[in-house]
N, CA, C and O atoms as a printed pandas DataFrame, in Angstrom:
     atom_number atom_name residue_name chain_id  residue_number  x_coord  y_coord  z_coord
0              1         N          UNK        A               1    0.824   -1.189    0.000
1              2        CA          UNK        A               1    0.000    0.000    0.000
2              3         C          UNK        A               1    0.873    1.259    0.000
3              4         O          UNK        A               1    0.551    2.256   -0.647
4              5         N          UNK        A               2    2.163    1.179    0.858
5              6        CA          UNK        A               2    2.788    2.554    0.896
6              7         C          UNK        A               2    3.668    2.668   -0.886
7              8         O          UNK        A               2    3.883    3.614   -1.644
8              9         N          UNK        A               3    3.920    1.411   -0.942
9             10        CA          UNK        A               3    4.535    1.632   -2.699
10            11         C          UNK        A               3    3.719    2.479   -2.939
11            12         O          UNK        A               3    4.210    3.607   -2.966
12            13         N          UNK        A               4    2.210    2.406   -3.211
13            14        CA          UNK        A               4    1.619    2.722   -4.225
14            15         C          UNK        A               4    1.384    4.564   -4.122
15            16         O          UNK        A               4    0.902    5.236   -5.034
16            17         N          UNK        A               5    1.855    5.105   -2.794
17            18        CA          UNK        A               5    2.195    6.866   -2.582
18            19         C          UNK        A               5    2.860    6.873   -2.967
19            20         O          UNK        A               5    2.901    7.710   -3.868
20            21         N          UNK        A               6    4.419    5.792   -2.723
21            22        CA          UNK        A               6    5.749    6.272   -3.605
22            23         C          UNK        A               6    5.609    6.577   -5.074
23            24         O          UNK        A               6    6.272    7.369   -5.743
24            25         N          UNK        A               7    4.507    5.706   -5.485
25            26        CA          UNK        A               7    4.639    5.841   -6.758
26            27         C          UNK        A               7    4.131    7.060   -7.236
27            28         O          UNK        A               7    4.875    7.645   -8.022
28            29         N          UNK        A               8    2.940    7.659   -6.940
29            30        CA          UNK        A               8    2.544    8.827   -7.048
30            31         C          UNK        A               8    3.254   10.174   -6.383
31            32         O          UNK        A               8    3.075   11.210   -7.024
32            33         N          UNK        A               9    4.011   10.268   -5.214
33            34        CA          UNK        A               9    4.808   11.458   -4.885
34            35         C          UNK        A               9    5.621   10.426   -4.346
35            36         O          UNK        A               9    5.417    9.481   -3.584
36            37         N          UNK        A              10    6.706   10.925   -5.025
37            38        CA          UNK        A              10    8.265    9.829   -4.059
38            39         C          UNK        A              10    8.704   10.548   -3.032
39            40         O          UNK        A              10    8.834   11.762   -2.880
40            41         N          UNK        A              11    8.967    9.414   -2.184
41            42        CA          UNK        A              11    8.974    9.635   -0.691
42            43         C          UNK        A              11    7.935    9.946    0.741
43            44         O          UNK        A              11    8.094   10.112    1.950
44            45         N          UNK        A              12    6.548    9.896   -0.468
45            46        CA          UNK        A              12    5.217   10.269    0.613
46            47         C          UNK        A              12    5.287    8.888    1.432
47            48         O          UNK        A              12    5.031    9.105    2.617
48            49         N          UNK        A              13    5.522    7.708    1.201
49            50        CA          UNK        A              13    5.578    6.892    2.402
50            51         C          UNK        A              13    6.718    6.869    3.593
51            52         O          UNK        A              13    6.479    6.274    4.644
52            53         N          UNK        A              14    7.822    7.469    3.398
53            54        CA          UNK        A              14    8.413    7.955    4.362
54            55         C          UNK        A              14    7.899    8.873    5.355
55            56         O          UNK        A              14    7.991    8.707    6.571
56            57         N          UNK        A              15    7.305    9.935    4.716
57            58        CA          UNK        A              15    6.509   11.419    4.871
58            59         C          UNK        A              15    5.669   10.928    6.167
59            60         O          UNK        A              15    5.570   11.288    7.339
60            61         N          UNK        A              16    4.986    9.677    5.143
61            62        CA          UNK        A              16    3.857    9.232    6.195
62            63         C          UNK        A              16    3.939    8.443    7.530
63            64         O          UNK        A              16    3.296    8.478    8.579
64            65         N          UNK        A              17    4.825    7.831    7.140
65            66        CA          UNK        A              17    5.243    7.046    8.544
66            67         C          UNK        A              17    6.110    7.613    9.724
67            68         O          UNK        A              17    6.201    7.128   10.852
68            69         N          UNK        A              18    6.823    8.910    9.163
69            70        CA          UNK        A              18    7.533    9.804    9.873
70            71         C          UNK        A              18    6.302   10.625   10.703
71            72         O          UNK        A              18    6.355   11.006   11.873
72            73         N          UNK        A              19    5.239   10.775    9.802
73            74        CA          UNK        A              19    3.843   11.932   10.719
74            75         C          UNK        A              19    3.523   11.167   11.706
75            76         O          UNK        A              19    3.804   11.421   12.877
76            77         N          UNK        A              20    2.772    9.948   11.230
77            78        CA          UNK        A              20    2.404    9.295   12.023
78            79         C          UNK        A              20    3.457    8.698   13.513
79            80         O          UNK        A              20    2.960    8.211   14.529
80            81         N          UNK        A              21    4.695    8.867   13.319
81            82        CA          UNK        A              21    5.357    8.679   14.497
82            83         C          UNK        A              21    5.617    9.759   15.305
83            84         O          UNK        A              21    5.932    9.691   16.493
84            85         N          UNK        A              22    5.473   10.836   14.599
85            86        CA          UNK        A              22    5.584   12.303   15.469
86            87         C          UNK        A              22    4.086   12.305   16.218
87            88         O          UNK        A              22    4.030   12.878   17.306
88            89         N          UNK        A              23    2.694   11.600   15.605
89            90        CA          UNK        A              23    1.686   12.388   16.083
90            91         C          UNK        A              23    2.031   11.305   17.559
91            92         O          UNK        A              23    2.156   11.750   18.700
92            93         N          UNK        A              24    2.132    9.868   17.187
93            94        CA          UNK        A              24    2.083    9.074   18.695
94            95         C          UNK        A              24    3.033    9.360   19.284
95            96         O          UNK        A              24    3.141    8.666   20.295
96            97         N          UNK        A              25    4.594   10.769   19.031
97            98        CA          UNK        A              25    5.065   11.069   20.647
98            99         C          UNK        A              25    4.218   12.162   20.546
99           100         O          UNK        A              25    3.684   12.398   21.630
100          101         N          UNK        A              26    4.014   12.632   19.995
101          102        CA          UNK        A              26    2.613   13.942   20.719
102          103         C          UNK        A              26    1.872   13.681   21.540
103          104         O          UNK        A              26    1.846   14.306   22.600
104          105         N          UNK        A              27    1.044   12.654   21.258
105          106        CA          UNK        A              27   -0.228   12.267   22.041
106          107         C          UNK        A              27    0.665   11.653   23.192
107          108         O          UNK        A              27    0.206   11.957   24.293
108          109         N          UNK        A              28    1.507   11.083   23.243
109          110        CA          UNK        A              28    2.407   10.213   24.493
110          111         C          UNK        A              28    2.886   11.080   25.241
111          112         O          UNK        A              28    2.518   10.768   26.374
112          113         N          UNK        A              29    3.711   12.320   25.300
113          114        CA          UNK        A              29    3.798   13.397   25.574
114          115         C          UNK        A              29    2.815   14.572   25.936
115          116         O          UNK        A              29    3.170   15.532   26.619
116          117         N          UNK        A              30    1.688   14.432   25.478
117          118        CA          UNK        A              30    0.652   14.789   26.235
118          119         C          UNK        A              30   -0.292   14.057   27.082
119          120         O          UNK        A              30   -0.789   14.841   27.890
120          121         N          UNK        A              31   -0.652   13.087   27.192
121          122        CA          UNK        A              31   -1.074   11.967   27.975
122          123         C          UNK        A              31   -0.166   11.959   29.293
123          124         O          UNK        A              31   -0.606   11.839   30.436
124          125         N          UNK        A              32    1.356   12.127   28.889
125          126        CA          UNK        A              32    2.304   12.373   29.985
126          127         C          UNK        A              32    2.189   13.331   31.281
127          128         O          UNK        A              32    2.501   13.268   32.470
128          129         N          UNK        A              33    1.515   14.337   30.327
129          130        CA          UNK        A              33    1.706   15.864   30.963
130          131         C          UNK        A              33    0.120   15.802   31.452
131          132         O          UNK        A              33   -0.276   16.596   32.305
132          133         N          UNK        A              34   -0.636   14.956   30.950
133          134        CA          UNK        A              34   -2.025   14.952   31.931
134          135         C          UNK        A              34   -2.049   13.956   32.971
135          136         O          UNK        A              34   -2.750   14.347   33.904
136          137         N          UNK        A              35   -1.499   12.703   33.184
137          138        CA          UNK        A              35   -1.087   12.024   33.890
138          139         C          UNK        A              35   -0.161   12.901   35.290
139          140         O          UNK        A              35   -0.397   12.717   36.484
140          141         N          UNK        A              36    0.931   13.878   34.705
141          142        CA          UNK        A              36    2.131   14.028   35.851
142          143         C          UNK        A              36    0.813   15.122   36.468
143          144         O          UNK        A              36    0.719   15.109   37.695
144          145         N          UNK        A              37   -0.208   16.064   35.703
145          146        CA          UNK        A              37   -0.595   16.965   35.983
146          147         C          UNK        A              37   -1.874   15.826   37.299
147          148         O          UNK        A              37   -2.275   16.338   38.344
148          149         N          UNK        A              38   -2.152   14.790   37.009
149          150        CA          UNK        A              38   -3.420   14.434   38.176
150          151         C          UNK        A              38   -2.624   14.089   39.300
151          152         O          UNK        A              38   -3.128   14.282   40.406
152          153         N          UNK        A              39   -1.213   13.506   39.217
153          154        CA          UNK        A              39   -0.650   13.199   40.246
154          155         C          UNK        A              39   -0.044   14.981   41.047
155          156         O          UNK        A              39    0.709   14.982   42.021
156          157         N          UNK        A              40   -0.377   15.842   40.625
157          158        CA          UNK        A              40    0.176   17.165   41.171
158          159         C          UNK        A              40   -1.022   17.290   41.424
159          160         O          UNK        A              40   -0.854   16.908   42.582
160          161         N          UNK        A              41   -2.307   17.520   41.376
161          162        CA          UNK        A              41   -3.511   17.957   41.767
162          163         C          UNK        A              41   -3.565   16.884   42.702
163          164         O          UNK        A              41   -3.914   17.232   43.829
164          165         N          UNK        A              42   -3.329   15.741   42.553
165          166        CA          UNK        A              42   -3.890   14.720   43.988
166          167         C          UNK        A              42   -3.171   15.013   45.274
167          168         O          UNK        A              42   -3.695   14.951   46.386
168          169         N          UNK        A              43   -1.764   15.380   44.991
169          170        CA          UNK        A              43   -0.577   15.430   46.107
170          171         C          UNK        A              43   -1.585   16.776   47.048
171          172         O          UNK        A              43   -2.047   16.825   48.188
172          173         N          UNK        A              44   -1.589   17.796   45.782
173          174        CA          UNK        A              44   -1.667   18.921   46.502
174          175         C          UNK        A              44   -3.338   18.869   47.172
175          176         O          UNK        A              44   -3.509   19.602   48.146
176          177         N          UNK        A              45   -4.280   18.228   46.800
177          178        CA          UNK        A              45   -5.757   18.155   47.749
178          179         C          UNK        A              45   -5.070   17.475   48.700
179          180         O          UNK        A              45   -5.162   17.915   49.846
180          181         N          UNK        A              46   -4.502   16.652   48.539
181          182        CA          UNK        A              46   -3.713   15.312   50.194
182          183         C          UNK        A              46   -3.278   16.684   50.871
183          184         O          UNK        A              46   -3.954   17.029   51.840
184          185         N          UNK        A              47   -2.268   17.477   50.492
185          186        CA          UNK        A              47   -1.423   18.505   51.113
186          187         C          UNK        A              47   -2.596   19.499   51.706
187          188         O          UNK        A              47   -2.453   19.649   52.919
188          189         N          UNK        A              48   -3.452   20.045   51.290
189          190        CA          UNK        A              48   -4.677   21.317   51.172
190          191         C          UNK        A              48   -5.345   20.670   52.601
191          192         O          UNK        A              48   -5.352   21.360   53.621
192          193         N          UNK        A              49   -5.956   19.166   52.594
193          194        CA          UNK        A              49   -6.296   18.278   53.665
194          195         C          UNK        A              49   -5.908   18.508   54.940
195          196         O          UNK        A              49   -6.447   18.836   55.997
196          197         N          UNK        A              50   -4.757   18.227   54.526
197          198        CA          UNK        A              50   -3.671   17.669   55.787
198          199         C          UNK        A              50   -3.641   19.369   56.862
199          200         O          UNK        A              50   -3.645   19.398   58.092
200          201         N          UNK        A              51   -3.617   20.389   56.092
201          202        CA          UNK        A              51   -3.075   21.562   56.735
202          203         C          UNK        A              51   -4.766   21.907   57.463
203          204         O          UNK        A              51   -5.018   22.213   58.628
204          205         N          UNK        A              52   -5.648   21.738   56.397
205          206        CA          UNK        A              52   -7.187   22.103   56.851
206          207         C          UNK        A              52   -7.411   21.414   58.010
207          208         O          UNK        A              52   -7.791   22.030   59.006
208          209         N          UNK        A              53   -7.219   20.119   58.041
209          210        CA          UNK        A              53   -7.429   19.632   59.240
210          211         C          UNK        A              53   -6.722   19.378   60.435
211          212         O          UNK        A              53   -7.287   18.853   61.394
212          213         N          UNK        A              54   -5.484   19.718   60.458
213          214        CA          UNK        A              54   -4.108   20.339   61.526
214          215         C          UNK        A              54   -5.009   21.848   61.767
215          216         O          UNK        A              54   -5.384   22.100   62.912
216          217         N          UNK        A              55   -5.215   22.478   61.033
217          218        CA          UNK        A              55   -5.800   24.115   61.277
218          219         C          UNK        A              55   -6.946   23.720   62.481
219          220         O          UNK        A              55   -7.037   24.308   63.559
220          221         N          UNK        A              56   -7.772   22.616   62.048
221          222        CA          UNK        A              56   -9.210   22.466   63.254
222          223         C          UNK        A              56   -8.792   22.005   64.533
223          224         O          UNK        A              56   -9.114   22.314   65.680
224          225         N          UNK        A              57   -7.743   20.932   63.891
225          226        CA          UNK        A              57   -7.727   19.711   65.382
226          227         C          UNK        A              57   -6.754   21.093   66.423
227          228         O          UNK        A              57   -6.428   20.926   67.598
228          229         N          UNK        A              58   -6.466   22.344   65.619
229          230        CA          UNK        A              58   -5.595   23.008   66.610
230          231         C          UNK        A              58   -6.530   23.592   67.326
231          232         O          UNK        A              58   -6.686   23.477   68.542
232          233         N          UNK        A              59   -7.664   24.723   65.995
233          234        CA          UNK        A              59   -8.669   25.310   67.076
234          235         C          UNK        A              59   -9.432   24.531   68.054
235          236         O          UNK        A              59  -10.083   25.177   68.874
236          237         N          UNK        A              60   -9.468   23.011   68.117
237          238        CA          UNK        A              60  -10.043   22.511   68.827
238          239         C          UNK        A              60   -9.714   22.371   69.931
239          240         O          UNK        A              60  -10.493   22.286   70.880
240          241         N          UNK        A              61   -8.059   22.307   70.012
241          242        CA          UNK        A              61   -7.610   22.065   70.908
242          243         C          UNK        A              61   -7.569   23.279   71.909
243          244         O          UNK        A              61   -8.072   23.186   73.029
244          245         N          UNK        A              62   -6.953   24.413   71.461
245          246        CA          UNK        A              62   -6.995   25.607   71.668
246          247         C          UNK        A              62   -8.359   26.122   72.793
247          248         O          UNK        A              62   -8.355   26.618   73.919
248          249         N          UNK        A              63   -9.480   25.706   71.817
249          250        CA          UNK        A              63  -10.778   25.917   72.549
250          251         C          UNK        A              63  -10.880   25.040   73.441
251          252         O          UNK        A              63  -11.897   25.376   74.048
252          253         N          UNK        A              64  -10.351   23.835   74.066
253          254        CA          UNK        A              64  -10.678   22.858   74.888
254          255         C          UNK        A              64  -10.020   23.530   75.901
255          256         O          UNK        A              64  -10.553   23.448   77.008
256          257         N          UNK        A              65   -8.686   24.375   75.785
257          258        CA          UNK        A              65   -7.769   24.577   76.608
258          259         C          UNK        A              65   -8.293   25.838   76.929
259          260         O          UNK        A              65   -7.731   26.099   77.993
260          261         N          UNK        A              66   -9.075   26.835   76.636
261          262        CA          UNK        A              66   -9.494   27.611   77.080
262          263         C          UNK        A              66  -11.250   27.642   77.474
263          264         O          UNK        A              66  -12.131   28.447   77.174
264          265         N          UNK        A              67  -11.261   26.326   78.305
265          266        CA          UNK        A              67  -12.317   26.090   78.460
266          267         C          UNK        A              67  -14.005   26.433   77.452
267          268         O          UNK        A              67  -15.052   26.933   77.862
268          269         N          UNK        A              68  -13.647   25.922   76.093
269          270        CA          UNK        A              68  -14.922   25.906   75.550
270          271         C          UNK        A              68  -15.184   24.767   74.539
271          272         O          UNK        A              68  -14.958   24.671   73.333
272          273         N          UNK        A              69  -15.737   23.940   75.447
273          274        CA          UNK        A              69  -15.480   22.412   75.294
274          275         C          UNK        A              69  -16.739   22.318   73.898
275          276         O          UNK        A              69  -16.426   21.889   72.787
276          277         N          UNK        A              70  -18.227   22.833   74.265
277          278        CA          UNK        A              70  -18.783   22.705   73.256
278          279         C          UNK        A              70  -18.610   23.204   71.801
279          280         O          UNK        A              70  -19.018   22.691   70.759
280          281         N          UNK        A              71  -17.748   24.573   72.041
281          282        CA          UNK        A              71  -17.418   24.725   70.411
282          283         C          UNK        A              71  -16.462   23.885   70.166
283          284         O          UNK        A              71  -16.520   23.561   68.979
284          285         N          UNK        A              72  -15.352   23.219   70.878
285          286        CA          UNK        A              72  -14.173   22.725   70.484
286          287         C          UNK        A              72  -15.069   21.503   70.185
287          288         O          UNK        A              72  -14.866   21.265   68.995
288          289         N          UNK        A              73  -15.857   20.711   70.610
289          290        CA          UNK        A              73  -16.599   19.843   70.252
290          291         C          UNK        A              73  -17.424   19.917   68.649
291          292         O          UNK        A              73  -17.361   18.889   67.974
292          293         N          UNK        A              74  -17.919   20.707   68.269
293          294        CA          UNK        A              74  -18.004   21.056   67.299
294          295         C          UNK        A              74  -16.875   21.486   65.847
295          296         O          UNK        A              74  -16.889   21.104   64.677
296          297         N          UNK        A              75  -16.083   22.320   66.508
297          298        CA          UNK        A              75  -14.846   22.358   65.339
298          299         C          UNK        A              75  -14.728   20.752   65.315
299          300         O          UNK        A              75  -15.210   20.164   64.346
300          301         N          UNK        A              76  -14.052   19.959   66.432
301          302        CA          UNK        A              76  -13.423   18.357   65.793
302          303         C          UNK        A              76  -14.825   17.304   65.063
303          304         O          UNK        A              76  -14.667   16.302   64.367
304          305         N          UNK        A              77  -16.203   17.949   65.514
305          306        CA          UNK        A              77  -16.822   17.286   64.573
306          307         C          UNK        A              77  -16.636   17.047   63.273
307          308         O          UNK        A              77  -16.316   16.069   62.598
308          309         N          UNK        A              78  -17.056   18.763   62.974
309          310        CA          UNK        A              78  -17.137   19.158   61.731
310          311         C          UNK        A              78  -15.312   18.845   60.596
311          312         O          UNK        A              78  -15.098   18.901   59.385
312          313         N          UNK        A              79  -14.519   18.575   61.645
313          314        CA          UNK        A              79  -13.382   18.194   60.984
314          315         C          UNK        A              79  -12.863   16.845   60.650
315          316         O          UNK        A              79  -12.061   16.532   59.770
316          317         N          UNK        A              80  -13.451   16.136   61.485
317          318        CA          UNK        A              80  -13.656   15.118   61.547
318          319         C          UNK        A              80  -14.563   14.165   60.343
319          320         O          UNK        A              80  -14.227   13.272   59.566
320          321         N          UNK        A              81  -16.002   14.930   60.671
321          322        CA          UNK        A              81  -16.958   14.923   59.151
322          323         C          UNK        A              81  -16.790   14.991   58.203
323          324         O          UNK        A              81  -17.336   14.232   57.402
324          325         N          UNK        A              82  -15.952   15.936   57.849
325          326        CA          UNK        A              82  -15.538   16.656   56.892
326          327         C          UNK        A              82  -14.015   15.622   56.385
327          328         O          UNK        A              82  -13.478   15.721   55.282
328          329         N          UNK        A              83  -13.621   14.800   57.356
329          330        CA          UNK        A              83  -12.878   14.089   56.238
330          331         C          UNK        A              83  -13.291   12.557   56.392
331          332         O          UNK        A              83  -12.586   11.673   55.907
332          333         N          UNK        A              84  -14.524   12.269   57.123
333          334        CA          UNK        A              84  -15.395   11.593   56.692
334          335         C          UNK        A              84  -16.105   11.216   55.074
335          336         O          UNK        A              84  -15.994   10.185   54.410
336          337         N          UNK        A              85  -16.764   12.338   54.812
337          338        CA          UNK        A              85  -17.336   12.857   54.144
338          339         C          UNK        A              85  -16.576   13.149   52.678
339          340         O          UNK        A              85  -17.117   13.187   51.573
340          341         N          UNK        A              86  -15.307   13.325   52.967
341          342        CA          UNK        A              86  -14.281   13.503   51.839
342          343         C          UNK        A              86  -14.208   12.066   51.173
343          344         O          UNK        A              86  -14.459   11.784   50.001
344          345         N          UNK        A              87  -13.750   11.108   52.341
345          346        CA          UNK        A              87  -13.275    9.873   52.097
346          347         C          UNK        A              87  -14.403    9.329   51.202
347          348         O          UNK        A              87  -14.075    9.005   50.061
348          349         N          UNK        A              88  -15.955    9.157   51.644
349          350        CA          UNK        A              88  -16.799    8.301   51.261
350          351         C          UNK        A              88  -16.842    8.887   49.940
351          352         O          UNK        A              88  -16.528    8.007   49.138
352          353         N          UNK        A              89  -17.149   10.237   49.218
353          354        CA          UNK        A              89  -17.376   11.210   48.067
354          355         C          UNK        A              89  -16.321   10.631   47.207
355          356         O          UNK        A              89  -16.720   10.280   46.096
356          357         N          UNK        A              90  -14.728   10.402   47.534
357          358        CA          UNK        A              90  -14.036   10.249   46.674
358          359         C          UNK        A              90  -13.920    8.567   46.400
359          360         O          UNK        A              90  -13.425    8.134   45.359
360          361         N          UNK        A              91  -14.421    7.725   47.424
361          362        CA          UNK        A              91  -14.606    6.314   46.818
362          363         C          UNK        A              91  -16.126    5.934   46.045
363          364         O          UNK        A              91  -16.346    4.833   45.539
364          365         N          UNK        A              92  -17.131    7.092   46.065
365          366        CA          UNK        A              92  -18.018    6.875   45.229
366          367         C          UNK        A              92  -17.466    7.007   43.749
367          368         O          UNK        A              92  -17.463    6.208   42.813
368          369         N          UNK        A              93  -16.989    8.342   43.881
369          370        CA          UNK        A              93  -16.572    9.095   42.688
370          371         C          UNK        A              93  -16.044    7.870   41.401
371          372         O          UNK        A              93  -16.431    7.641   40.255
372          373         N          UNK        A              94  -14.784    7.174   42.456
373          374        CA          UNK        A              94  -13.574    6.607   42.183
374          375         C          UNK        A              94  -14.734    5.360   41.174
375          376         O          UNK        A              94  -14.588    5.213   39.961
376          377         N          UNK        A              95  -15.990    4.473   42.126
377          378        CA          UNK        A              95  -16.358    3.645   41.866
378          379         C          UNK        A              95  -17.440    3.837   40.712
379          380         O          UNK        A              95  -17.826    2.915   39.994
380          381         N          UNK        A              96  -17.903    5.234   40.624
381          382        CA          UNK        A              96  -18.712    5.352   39.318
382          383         C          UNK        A              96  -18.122    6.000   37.883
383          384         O          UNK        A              96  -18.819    6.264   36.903
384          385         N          UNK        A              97  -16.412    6.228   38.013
385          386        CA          UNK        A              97  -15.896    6.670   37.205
386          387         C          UNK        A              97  -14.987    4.773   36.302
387          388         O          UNK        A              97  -14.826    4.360   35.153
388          389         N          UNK        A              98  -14.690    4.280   37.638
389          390        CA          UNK        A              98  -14.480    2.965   36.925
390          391         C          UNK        A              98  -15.682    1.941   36.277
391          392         O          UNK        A              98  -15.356    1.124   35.415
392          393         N          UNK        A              99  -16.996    2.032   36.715
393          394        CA          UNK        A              99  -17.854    1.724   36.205
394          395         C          UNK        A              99  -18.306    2.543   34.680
395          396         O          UNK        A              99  -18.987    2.191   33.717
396          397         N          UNK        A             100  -17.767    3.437   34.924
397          398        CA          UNK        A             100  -18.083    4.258   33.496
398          399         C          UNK        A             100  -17.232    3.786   32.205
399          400         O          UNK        A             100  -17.411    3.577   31.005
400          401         N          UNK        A             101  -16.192    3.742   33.173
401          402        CA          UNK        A             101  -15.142    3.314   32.371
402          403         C          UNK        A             101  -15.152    1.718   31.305
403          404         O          UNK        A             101  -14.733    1.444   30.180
404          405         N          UNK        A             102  -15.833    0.999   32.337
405          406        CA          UNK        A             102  -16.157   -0.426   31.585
406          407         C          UNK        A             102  -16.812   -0.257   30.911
407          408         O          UNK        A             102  -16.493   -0.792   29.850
408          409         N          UNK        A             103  -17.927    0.391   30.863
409          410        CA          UNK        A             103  -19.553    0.432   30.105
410          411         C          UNK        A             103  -18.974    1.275   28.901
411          412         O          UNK        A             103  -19.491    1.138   27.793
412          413         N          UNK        A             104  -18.036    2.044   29.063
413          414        CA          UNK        A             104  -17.640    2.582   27.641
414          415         C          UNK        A             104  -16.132    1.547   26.632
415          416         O          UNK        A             104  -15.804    1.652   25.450
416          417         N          UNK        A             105  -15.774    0.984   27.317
417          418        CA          UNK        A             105  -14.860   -0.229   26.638
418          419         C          UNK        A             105  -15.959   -1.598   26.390
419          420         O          UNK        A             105  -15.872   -2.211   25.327
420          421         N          UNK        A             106  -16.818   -1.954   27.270
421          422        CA          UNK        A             106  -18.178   -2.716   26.542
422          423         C          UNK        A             106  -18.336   -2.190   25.600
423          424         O          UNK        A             106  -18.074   -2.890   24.621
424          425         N          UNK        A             107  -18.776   -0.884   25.316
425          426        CA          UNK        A             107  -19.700   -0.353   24.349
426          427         C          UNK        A             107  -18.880   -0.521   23.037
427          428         O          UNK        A             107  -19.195   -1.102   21.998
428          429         N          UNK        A             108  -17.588    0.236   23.411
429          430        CA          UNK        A             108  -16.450    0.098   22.158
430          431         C          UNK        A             108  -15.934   -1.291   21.688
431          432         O          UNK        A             108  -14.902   -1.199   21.024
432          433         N          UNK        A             109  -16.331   -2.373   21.842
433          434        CA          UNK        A             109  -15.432   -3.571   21.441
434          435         C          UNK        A             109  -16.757   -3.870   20.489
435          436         O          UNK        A             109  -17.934   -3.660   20.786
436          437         N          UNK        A             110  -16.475   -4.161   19.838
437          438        CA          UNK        A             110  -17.168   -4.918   18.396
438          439         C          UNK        A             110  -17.900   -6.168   18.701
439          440         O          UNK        A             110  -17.408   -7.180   19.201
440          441         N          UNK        A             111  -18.985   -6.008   18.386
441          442        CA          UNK        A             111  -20.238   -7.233   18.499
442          443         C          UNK        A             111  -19.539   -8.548   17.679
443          444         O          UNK        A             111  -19.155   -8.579   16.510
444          445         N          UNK        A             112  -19.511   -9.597   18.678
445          446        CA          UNK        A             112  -18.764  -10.979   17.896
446          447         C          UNK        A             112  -20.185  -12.018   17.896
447          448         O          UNK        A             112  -20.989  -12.323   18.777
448          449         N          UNK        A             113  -20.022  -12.432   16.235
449          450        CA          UNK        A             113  -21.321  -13.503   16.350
450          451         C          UNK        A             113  -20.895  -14.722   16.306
451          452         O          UNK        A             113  -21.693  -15.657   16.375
């Protein structure tokens, strides 16, 4: 098949197999850079977490130590909840994005009779 470009413009099958290897490091190289980019957004919500909830468990503490047990009771709820609430959201997320994920590789594979 590629003879038959040579034959019509010489060297278009070089041409072509040279594009086509530039476009798959493109796409590989960008796939790269969306990949390194989710592992920098995940670090930094873990990091964003970690300080949000060091920030409560302090006011909590803070307020316990200055005798105000029911708000300090409340801040460690709500901080507490709150990464409750994180945890369960991101294993739904996790479990309806991999379910999505199958139902669209089902969908894409070719009906075998």
């Amino acid at each position: 098949m590629l003879e038959d470009y040579n034959k019509i413009v010489p060297g278009s099958a070089d041409r072509l197999l040279k594009m086509a290897e530039e476009q798959s490091a493109h796409r590989q190289y960008l796939e790269k850079r969306v990949i390194n980019s989710d592992i920098f957004n995940s670090k930094l919500g873990i990091l964003s977490a970690l300080i949000i909830s060091l920030v409560f468990f302090g006011l909590a503490v803070y307020l316990v130590k200055n005798n105000y047990p029911y708000p300090a009771a409340i801040v460690g709820s709500v901080n507490i909840g709150g990464l409750v609430w994180t945890f369960i959201y991101g294993s739904k997320s996790r479990r309806a994005e991999r379910q999505n994920k199958q139902q669209n590789q089902q969908q894409s594979q070719p009906q075998q009779s």
